[in-house]
N, C-alpha and C positions, 0 to 999 in steps of 0.2 A: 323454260322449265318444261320438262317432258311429266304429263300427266299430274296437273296441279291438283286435281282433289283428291286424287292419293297423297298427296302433301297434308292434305286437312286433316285427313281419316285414314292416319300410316297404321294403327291395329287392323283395321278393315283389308288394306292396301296389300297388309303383310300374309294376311290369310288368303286373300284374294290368289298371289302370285302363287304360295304356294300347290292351291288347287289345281292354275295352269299348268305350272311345273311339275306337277308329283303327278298328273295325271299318268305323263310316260313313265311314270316307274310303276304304277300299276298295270301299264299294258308289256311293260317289260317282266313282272312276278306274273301275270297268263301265258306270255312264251314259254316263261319256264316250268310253268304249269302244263303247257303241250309238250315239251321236247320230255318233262319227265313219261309223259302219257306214251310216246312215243318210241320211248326208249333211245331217243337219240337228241342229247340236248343242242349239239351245236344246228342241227337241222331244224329242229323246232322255233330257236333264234332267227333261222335266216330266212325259214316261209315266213311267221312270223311277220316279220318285218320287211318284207317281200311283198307282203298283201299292201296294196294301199286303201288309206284311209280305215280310221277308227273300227265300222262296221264290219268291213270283208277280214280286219282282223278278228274280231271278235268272233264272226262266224265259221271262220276259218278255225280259230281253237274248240270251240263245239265240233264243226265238222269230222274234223281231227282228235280229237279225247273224247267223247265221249263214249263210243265203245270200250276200250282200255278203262273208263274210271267206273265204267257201271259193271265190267269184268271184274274189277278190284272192290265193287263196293262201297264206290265216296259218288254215285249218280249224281245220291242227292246233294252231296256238299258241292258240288263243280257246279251243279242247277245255280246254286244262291250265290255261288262265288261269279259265276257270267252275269244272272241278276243284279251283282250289285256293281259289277263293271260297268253294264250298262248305264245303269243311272248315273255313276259316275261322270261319263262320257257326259248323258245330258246336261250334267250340271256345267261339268267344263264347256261345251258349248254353249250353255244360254250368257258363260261367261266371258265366250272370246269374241273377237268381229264387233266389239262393243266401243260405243263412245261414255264414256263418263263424265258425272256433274255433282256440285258439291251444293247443296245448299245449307249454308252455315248463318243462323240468324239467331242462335238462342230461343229455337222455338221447337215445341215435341214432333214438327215436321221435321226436323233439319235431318241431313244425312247424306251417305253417298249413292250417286241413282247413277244408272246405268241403263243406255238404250240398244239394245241386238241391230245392231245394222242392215244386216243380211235379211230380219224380218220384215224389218220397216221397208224395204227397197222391193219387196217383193212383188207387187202391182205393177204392172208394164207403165200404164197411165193415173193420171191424176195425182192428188199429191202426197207426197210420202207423210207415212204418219207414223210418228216417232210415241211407243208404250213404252215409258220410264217406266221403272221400276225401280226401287228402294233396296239397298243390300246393305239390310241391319248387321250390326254384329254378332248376335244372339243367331241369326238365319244363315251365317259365316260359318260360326262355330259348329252348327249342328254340320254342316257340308264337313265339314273338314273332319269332325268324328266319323260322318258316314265314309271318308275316303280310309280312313284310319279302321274299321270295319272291315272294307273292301278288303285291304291288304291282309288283314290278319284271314281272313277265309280262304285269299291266294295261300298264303304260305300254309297255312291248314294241310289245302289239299295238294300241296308240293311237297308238306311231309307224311301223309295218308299215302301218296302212293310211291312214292320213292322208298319208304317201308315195305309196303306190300311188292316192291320188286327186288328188294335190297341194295338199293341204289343208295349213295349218299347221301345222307337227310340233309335238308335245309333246318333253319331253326322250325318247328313245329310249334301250331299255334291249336288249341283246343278249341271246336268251336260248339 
């Protein structure tokens, strides 16, 4: 059985995956948030995604828009739209490279924990020390509204400025 305390704690499990998984469609609504900036969306997809890793994306889309969105007037919405990609990212990483455990005993400790691997391992010498941590479902949820946030201030400002150039709007979200 591939990862049994996701078995225990499938509500947990199932918001769990989605956070890893929907991370990339948020970094895919910021491509299209630069290629609108840019005026050229298939270019904006392939730097975009050309950059490696999370960061040099993300700073690559700032690099890249923000003159254009502060020209057009959304500075500040593109400000809070990177701010909350960012956290996003953090969240997806304190969630990936991770080993998970279930402890299930009928007791208000019980739950799904989860240990960062890549933290624990991070001393050359001596012994690795594994910080569990607890991922309540109430601490799930709120993650998964704030990626649900994130996206709506992408698409915000993909129809902020595809307006302001008369570009084809995407659905537009009011923020």
């Amino acid at each position: 059985m591939i990862m049994p305390a996701f078995h225990e704690w499938p509500a947990e499990a199932a918001i769990i995956a989605r956070l890893l998984g929907g991370y990339g469609e948020l970094e895919f609504e910021l491509a299209l948030c630069m290629g609108y900036s840019i005026r050229d969306m298939r270019k904006g997809i392939r730097d975009f995604f050309a950059a490696r890793g999370e960061k040099a994306r993300i700073d690559l889309a700032k690099t890249e828009s923000t003159l254009p969105m502060r020209l057009t007037g959304i500075a500040d919405e593109f400000g809070r739209a990177l701010q909350a990609i960012r956290h996003c990212k953090d969240i997806r990483n304190s969630l990936s490279h991770c080993h998970w455990a279930s402890l299930k005993h009928s007791q208000p400790s019980d739950g799904l924990f989860y240990v960062n691997l890549e933290q624990s391992a991070t001393a050359s010498r001596g012994p690795i020390v594994y910080a569990w941590r607890q991922a309540p479902l109430a601490w799930l949820q709120d993650c998964e509204a704030y990626y649900r946030y994130t996206t709506d201030c992408l698409w915000h400002v993909q129809g902020r400025i595809a307006a302001q150039r008369g570009q084809p709007m995407p659905l537009s979200i009011i923020m």
